[in-house]
N, C-alpha and C positions, 0 to 999 in steps of 0.2 A: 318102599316108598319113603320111608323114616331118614334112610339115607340120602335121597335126595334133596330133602328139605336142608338136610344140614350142612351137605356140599354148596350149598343155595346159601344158604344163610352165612357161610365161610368168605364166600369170593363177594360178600356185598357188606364186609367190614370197611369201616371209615378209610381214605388215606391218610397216609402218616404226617403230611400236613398238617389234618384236622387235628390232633394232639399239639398239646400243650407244650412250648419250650422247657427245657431243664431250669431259665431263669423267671418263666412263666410260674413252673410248679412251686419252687422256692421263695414266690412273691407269695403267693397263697400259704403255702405250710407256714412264712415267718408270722402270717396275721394270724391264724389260728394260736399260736402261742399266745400266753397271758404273762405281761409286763412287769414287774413289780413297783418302778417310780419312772419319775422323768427322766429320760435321757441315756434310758436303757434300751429300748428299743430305736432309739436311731444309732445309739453304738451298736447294736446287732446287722441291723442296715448296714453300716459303713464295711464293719469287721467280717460279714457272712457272704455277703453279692455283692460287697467292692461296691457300690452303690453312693451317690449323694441324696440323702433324707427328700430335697426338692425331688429329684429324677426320680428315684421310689413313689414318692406319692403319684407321680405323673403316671406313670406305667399302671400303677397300682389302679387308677379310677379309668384309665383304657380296658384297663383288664377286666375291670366290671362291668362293663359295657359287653364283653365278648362271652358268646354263646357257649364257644368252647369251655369257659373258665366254668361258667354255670354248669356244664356236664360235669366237669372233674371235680366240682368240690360246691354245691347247690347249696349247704347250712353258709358256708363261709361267706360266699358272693352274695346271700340273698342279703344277711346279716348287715356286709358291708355296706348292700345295695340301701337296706334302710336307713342306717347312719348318714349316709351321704343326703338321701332325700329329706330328715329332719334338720339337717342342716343347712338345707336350700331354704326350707319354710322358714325356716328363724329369719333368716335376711331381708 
């Protein structure tokens, strides 16, 4: 019976859509890194994902909207999610 469950629970893994791009994942691990000054982290942007600083942030605040992002990395998006909502309030 134990077998069956788990052949069950095999064929009702996510498709591989539902995963995260390779430029998806890499937008996340580079904000988990910690900065040291200005203008460091948008050389990493530029230099790591061939990316413009503008188009990074753009993806970046899609990407916290999307569900998938929240499964693969929940500390990071929640974090980022608060940032962004304190700084709607300020405005």
């Amino acid at each position: 019976m134990a077998g069956v469950t788990v052949r069950a629970m095999d064929q009702h893994q996510d498709p591989p859509e539902a995963a995260l791009a390779e430029r998806e994942r890499a937008i996340l691990a580079l904000e988990r890194r910690g900065f040291p000054g200005p203008g460091v982290k948008e050389r990493a942007i530029r230099e790591e994902l061939g990316l413009a600083p503008v188009r990074y942030y753009q993806l970046l605040n899609a990407l916290l909207d999307d569900p998938r992002a929240l499964a693969h990395d929940p500390v990071t998006v929640n974090r980022l999610r608060r940032v962004r909502e304190a700084r709607r309030a300020e405005r």
